[in-house]
N, C-alpha and C positions, 0 to 999 in steps of 0.2 A: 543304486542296485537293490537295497532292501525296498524302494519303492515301488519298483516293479514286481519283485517276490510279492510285495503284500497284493500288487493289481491282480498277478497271476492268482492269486490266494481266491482274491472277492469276484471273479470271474464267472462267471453263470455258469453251471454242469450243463454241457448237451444234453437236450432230452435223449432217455432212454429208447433205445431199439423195442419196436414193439414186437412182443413174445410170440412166438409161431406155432401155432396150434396146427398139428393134422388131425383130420377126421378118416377113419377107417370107416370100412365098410358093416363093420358088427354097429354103426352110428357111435362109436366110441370117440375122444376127444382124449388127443394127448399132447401134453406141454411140454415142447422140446428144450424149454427153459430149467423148468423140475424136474426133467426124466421122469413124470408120473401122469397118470391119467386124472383128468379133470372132469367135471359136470357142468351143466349149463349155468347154475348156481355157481359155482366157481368162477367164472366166467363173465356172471353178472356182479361178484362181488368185487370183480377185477376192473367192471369200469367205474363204478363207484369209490375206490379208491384213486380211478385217474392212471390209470395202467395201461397202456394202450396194445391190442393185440390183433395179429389176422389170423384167420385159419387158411387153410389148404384142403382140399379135398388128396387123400393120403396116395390114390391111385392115376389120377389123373392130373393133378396140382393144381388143379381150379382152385381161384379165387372163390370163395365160398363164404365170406364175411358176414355179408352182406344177408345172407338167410337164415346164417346161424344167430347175427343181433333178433332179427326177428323170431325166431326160435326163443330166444329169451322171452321177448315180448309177449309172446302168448304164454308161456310159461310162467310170468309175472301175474300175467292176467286170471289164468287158471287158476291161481292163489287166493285171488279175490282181491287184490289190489288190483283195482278197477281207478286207474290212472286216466283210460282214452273213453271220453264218454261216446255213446252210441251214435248220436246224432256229428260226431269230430273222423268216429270209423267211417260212418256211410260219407261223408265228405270224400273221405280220400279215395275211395274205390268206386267213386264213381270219376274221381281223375285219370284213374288207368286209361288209355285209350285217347283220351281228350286231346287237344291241341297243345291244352297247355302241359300238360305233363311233364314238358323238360325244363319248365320254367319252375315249376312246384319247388323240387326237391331242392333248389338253392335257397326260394323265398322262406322254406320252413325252417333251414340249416340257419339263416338269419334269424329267424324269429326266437328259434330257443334258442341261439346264443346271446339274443336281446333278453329274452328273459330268467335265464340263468346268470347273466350281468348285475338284472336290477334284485334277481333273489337273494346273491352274495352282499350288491349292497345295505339292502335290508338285513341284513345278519349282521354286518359290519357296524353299520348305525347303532344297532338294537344292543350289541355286545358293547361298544362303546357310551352307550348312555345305562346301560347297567354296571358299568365299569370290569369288563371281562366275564361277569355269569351272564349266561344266555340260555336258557332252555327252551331256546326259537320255534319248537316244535309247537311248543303250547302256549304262544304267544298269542293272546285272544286277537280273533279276527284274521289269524295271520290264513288260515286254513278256507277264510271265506273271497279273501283276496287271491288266491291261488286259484279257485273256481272261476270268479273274476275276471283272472285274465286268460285261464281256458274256456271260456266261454267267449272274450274277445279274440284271440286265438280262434276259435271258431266260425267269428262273423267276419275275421279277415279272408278265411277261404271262400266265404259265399261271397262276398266283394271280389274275390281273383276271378269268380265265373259269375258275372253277373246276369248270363245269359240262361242258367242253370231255372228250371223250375222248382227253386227250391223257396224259403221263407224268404220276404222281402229280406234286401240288405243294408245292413245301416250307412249310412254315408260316413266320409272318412272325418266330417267334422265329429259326427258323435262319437266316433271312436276314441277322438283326442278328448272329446270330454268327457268320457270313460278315462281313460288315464289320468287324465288330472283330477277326478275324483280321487282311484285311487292312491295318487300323491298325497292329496288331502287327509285320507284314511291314515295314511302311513306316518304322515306329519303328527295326526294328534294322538296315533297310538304312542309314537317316541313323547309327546309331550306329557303324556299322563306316565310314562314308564318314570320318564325324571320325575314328576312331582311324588311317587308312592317310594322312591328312592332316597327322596329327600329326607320324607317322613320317619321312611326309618329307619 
């Protein structure tokens, strides 16, 4: 009996219900969670902590998610954290319309959750060969790998439309020898992290 209590104990919490945002018509944004009005910065600091939430349109109940993420997005952008580089936006707006367009948005929901995978485990690595301090932000090189793989990220779309007039594409071998460089890269930064560890 006490073993079961303890199963029920170590039991996974369901994820939480994701928080229901209406949008009024003044473009106002209120959290039917906190009974208080929110901003799109609210909103952005909600998924960054992993918060999951939909909005509504307040008079009509449209689903409205879906524009207000992008609402962030430029709003991000307008800050000067310039995340999408130019040549990654003209990619995708010239997919509007294209054939392949309903294939896109699964191949990209893969991609970053490929590379939000290998980012956690780069942080995992890095924090464990530093033995728990990690100030990953300013991990040298970590910032030019990230370019790296948005840039590869980049020549995977011009490979999804290779029919595009755009810069030749690379072929899928060099793309894997793009990754395994930056494997490479990642290996000898944890290697020299341990050896300046050791030292001191």
């Amino acid at each position: 009996m006490a073993e079961n209590a303890a199963r029920a104990d170590a039991a996974p919490e369901p994820p939480a219900q994701p928080v229901v945002v209406k949008k009024y018509a003044n473009r106002r944004l209120y959290n039917t969670e906190s009974s208080s009005y929110v901003t799109l910065e609210d909103l952005a600091a909600m998924v960054r902590q992993g918060r999951d939430f939909v909005v509504f349109d307040a008079k009509s109940g449209e689903d409205i998610t879906r524009s207000v993420l992008t609402q962030i997005i430029v709003e991000e952008e307008a800050k000067g954290r310039n995340l999408l580089p130019e040549s990654f936006l003209r990619h995708l707006i010239g997919f509007y319309g294209d054939s392949l367009q309903s294939v896109l948005p699964r191949y990209l929901e893969h991609a970053m959750a490929g590379f939000a995978r290998q980012q956690e485990q780069m942080r995992r690595s890095m924090e464990q060969a530093m033995g728990g301090f990690n100030p990953f932000g300013a991990l040298p090189g970590f910032e030019e790998m990230s370019k790296q793989n948005m840039a590869m990220l980049e020549r995977a779309m011009s490979l999804f439309a290779p029919f595009r007039p755009t810069e030749p594409a690379q072929t899928v071998d060099q793309l894997k020898a793009e990754v395994e460089s930056l494997r490479r890269q990642l290996a000898e930064a944890q290697r020299t992290d341990k050896g300046s560890s050791r030292e001191a």
